[in-house]
PLY file of the C-alpha trace (Angstrom):
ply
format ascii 1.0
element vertex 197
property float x
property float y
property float z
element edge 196
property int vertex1
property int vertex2
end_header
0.00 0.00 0.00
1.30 3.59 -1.21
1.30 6.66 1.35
-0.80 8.15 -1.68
-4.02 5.23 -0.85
-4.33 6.58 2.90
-4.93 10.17 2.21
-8.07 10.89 0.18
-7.50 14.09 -1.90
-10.81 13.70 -3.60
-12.92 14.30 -0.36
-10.39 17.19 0.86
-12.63 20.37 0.35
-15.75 18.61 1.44
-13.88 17.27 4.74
-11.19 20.26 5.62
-12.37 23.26 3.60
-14.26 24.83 6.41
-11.98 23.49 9.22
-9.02 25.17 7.44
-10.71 28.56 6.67
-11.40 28.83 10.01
-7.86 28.24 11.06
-6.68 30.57 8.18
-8.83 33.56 8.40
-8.42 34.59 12.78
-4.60 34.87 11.49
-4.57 37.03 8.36
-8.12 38.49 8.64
-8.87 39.00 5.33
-11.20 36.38 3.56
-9.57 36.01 0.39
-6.68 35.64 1.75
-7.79 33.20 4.07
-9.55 31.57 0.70
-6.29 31.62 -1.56
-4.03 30.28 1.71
-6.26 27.31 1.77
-6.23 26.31 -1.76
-2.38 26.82 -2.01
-2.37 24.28 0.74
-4.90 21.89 -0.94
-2.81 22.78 -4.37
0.61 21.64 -1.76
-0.60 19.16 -0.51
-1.44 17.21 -3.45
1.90 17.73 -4.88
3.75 16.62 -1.54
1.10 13.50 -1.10
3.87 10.92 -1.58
6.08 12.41 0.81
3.05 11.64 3.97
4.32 9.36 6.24
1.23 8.62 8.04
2.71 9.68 11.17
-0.12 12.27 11.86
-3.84 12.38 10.25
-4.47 13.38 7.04
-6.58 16.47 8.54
-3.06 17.47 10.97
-1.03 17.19 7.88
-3.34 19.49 6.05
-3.02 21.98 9.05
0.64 21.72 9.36
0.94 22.75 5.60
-0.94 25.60 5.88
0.31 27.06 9.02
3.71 26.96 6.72
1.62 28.98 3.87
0.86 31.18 6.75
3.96 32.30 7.67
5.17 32.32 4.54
2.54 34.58 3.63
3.80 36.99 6.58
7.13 36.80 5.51
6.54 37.52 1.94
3.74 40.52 2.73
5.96 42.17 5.36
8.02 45.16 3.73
8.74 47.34 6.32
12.57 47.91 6.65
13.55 46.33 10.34
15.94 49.40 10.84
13.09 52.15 10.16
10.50 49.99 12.94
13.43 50.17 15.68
13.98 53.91 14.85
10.49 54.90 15.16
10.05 52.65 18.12
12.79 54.82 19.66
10.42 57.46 19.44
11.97 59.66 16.27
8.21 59.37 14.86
6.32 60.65 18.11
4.16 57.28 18.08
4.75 56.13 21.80
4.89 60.27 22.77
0.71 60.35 23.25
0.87 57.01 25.86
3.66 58.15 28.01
4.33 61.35 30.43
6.33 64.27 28.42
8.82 65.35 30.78
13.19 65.60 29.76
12.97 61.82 29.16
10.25 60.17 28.92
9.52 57.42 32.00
7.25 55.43 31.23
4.68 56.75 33.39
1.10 56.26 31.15
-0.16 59.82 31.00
-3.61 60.59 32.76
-5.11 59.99 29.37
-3.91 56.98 28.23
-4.15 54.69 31.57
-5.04 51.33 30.85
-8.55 51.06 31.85
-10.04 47.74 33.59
-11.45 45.68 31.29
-14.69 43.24 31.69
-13.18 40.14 32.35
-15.81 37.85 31.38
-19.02 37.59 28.75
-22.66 37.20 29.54
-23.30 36.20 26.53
-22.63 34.45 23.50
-22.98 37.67 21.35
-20.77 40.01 23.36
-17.93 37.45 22.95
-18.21 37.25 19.29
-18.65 41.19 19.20
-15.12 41.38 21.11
-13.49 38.61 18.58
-15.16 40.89 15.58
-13.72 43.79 17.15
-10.30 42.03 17.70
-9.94 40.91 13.90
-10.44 44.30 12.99
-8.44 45.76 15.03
-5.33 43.29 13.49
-6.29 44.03 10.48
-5.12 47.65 11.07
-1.92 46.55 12.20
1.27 46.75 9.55
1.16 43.02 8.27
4.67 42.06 10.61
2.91 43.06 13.90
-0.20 41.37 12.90
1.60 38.32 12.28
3.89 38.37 15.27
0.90 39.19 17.36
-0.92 36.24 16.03
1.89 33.68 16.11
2.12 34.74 20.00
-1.27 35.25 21.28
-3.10 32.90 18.86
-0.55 30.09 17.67
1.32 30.14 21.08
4.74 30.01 19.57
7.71 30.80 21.55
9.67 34.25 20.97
12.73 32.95 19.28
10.69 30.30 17.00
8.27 33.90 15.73
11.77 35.56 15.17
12.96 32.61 13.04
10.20 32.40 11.09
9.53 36.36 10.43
13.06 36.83 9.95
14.21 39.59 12.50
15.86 39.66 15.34
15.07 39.51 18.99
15.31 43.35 19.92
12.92 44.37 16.60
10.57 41.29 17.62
9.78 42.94 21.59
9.66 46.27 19.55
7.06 44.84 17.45
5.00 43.09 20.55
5.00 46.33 22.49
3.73 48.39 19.45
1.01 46.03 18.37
-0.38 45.77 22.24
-0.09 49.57 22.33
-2.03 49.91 19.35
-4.72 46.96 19.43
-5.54 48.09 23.35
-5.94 51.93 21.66
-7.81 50.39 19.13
-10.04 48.04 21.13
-10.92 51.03 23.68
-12.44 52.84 21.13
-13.99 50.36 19.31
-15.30 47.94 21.72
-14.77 48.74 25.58
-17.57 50.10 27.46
-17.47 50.96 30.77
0 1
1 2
2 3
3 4
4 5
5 6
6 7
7 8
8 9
9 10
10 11
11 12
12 13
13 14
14 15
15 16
16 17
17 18
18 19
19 20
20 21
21 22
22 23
23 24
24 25
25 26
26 27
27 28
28 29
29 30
30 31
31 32
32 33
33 34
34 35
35 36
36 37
37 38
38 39
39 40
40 41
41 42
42 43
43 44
44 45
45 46
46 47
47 48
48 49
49 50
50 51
51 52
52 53
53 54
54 55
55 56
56 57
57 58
58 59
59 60
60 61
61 62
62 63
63 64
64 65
65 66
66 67
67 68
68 69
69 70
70 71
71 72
72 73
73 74
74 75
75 76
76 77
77 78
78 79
79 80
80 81
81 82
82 83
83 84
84 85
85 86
86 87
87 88
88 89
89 90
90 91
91 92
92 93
93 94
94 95
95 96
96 97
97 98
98 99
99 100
100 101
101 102
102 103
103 104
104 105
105 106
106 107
107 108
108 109
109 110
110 111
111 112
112 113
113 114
114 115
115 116
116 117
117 118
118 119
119 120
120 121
121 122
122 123
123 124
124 125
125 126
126 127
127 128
128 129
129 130
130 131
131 132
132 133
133 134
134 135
135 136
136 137
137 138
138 139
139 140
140 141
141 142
142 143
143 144
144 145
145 146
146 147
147 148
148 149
149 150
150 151
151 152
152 153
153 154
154 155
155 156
156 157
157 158
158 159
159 160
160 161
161 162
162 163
163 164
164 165
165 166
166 167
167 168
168 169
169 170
170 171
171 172
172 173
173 174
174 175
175 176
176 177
177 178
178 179
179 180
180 181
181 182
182 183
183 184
184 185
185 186
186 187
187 188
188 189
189 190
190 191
191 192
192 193
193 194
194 195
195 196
């Protein structure tokens, strides 16, 4: 029996289609993105089907190849010049100036303004959680396409630090950089968008 008997590419879309959209789409939040990711990874799959070696399911091998197209999708998307993200982190752009006290140098003191604000910490119901998931996805989507991913990879994936710089291709100091802008950012972004006190 050939590695190519077990899996059953015929009944792929039927069986995975949904299952792998839903993976796809929380980590690049755009549809046809999440769309074309999944049919590159039907598209790889079939091309790599004598290589399975039956050492996961044929539904975990579909998942590990498109976690790949994933972050390869990151890595090819992401044009933003490492040295320019570190320099404007540093504060030559004024982004961090708004969150943080003004004085000679700035000490990380949140200004009165800009205080994190306590958040509900549970749902009632089934509809506020998927309004704060809606909310969330947009929010991402807003981000430059490295923080998104990086975000993601973290908070969603659960990869470790050094495994995210790996795959993204920068280095440890731009990756923290990266973290501390997106939460900046997404918790601006959510507090408008979806916090209510």
């Amino acid at each position: 029996m050939s590695n190519s008997d077990i899996l059953e590419p015929q009944k792929w879309i039927e069986r995975y289609a949904d299952l792998l959209l839903g993976y796809a789409y929380p980590r690049v939040n755009r549809q046809d993105v999440a769309e074309d990711l999944v049919q590159d990874t039907f598209f790889s799959a079939l091309k790599a089907q004598d290589t399975f070696r039956q050492e996961s399911s044929e539904k975990t091998w579909l998942i590990a190849i498109l976690k790949r197209k994933i972050i390869d999708y990151y890595r090819k998307k992401s044009t933003q010049n490492e040295l320019n993200v570190l320099t404007e982190a540093n504060g030559n752009d004024g982004f961090m100036n708004h969150f943080f006290e003004k004085e000679e140098k700035y000490d990380g003191h949140w200004t009165d303004d800009s205080a994190p604000r306590s958040w509900r910490k549970d749902f009632e119901t089934k509809v506020e959680t998927d309004e704060f998931y809606d909310v969330l996805r947009k929010c991402l989507g807003k981000l430059p396409e490295k923080w998104s991913a990086a975000f993601t990879l973290k908070n969603i994936d659960g990869l470790e630090s050094d495994e995210i710089c790996k795959e993204l291709e920068i280095s440890p100091s731009n990756y923290w950089v990266i973290m501390h802008r997106a939460k900046l950012q997404l918790r601006e972004c959510m507090e408008k968008n979806w916090y209510t006190e």
